[in-house]
N, C-alpha and C positions, 0 to 999 in steps of 0.2 A: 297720333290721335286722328279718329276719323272725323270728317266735317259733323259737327252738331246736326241733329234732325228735330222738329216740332212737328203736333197735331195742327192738320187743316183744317179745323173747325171742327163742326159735328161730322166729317167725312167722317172721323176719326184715322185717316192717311196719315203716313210718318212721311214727312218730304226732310231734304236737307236741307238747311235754312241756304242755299245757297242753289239756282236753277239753272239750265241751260236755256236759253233764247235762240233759237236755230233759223230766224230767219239770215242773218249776215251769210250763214255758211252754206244756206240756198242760192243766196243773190251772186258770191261770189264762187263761179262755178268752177274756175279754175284750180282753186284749192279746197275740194272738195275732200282729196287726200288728204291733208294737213288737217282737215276739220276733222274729219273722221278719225285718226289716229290718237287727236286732241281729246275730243269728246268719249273717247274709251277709258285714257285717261284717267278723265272725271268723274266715269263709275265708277274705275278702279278705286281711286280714292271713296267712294261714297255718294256722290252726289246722283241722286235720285229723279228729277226733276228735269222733265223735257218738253219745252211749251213752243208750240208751231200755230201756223193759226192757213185756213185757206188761202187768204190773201193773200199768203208770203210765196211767191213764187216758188215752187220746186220743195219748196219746205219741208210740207207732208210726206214728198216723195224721198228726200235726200236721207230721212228719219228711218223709211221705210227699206229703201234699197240697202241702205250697210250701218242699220242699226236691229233690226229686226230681232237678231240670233239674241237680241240681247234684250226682248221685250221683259223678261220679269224682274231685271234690275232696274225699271225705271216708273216712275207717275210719266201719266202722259196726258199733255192737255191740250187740244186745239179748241179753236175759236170759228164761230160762223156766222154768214148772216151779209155778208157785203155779198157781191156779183163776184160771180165764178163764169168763167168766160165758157167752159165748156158745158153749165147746166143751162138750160134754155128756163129763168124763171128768171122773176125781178129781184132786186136787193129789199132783202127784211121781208120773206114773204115763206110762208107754210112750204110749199112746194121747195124753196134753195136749202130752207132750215133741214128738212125732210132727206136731201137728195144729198147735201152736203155733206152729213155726218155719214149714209153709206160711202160717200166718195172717198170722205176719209181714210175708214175702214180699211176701205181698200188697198190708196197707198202708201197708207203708214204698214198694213199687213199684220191685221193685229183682228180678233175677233170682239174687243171693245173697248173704247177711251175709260182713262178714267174720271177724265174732268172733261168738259164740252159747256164752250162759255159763248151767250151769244156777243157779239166783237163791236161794242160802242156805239152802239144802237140807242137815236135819241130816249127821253124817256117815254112818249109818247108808243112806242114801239112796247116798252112793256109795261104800259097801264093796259093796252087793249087785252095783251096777254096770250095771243094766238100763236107768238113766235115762243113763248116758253114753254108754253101747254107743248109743242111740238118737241121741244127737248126732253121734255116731262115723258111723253111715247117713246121715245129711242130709252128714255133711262127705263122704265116700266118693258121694256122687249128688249134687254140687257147690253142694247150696245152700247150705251154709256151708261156709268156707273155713278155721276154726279155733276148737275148743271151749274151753271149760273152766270154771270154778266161778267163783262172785262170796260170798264171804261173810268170815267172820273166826273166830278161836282157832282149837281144835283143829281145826276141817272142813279150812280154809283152810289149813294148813301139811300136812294129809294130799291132801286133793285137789294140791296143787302136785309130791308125790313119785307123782305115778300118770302111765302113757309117753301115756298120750293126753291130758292135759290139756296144754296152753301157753300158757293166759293165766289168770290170776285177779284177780280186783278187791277189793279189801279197804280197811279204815279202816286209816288214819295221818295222825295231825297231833300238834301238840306238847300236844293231852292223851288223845290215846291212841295208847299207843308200845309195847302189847304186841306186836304185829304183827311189828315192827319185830324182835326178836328170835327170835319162834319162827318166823313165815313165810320173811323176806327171805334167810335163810342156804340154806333149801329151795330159794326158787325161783332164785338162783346156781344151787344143786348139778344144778339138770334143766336149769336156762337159760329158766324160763317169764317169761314178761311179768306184769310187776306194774301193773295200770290201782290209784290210788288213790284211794275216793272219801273226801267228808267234809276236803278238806285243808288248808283254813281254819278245821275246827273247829265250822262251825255257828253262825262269830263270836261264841263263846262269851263274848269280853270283855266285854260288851253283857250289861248289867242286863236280865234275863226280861223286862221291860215292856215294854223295847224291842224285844222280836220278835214279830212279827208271825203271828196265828193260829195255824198247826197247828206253828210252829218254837220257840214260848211250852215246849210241852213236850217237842219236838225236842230243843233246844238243854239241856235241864236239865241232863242229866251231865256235858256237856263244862263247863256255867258252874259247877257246884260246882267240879268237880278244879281249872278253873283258880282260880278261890279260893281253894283252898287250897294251889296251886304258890306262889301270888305272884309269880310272872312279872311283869317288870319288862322290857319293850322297851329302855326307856335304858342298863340294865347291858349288856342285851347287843350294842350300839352301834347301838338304835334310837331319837333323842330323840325330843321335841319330842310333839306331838297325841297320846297311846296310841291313838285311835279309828284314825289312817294308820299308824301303826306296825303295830299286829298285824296285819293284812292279810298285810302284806309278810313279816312276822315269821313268820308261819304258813304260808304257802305255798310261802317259799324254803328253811324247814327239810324240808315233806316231800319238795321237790324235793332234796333234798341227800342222797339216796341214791342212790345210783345204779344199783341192782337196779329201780327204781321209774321207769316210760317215762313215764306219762301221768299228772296229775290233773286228774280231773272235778270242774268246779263248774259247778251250777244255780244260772240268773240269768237275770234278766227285765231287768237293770237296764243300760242301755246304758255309763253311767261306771263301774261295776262294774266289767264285760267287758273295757273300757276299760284300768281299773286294774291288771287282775289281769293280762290282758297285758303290761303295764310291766313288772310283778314278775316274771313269767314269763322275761322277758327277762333280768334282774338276775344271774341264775346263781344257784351254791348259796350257802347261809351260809358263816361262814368256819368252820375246825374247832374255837376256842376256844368258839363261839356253839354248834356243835351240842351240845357236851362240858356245855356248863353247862344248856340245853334237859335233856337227857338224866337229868342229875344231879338237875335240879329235880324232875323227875318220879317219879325212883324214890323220893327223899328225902321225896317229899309222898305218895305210895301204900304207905306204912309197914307196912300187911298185905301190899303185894303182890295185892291183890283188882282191882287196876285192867284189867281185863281189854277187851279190844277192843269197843265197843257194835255190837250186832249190830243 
């Protein structure tokens, strides 16, 4: 069976509920082989969905150099809007918006995105409205084919009620579930596609020693909150290894919305890829599973301060 696929909103794009996140396989440039062999892979299976963003070092470029041959099996979505070291303009401004998305173009090697999200840009950034309007032009002169914001809290639930956004990208997993209440009811009400990143969490079960470099302090907020949920895989009819449990525990709950088309996870690691495809497959949690997920989380965020990590 191939990975299930959902509509992005009103894009009306079929993605597979399951995306690739291609910054890891930028950053880490040594196994660039291994990414690329992996990530072919994963179209071979189905999976449609390749999200880069300027920022990510080499990203753009790694998509473009030995992915290219393979542009119409995939959605492709980069993000813009921070400082690009080689545009001479300021971050969140008409001119990086403008220059950023031809750079893209470039080298990704593709003659148009299909999604282009500007990348966590307070909300003040798009009440004025200048940096969208300019997305809005690249989509109107075909190089993008469909805008909208990547970020989280208030930005993310206000960009979703505005007529030219249709796609946002946001955190949700089962230790952070504000999202989940102020965003996912908004983007029903316009019909925008929900890309979700973060949806395992950051495998935040996994004692801090256990991760690796820059994910040591990555991973810290999601590994407190789940300490102090105490989430238990077995209750909620996951026994046996907790290390294979959560995986599946985490990813079938954020897929268990159904406002939510795609989540992105970056990996380098072939059985990973592997895995998470299985679980992809698996469908949603059941509804007594999301209900106690849910309950855990409000019951352990006692102030209520658990707010989305941006």
């Amino acid at each position: 069976m191939n990975i299930p696929r959902r509509i992005l909103g009103r894009t009306g794009l079929q993605v597979s509920v399951l995306g690739f996140g291609s910054a890891p396989a930028a950053f880490l440039k040594t196994e660039v082989a291994k990414a690329t062999a992996m990530l072919n892979e994963m179209l071979d299976a189905g999976v449609n969905v390749l999200d880069t963003a300027a920022m990510y070092p080499g990203s753009e470029a790694f998509i473009g150099d030995h992915l290219a041959s393979r542009r119409k099996d995939y959605v492709l979505i980069s993000k813009c809007g921070t400082k690009v070291a080689e545009i001479d303009a300021p971050p969140w401004s008409v001119k990086l918006i403008s220059q950023s998305v031809d750079r893209a173009l470039k080298l990704l090697k593709t003659d148009h995105l299909d999604v282009m999200l500007l990348h966590s840009c307070e909300k003040k950034y798009l009440e004025q409205g200048d940096l969208l309007a300019e997305l809005v032009k690249a989509r109107d002169a075909g190089k993008v084919k469909h805008v909208g914001y990547s970020g989280d809290n208030e930005p993310v639930a206000y960009a979703a009620s505005l007529p030219d956004v249709e796609v946002v990208e946001t955190s949700i997993n089962i230790a952070d579930q504000h999202n989940i209440d102020l965003l996912l009811p908004v983007a029903k009400k316009h019909n925008v596609g929900v890309i979700t990143k973060r949806p395992i969490a950051n495998a935040a079960w996994k004692d801090l020693s256990q991760q690796q470099g820059m994910y040591q302090d990555y991973a810290k907020t999601y590994t407190q909150r789940l300490a102090t949920m105490k989430l238990c895989p077995a209750e909620l009819g996951f026994p046996g290894d907790t290390a294979k449990a959560f995986p599946e525990l985490a990813l079938r709950f954020t897929l268990s919305f159904p406002e939510v088309s795609t989540a992105i996870i970056g990996t380098t690691n072939p059985d990973n890829a592997r895995a998470n495809l299985d679980i992809a497959k698996a469908g949603p949690l059941n509804a007594d599973a999301i209900a106690k997920i849910r309950a855990t989380f409000r019951q352990a965020d006692v102030d209520g301060k658990w707010t989305a990590q941006t």
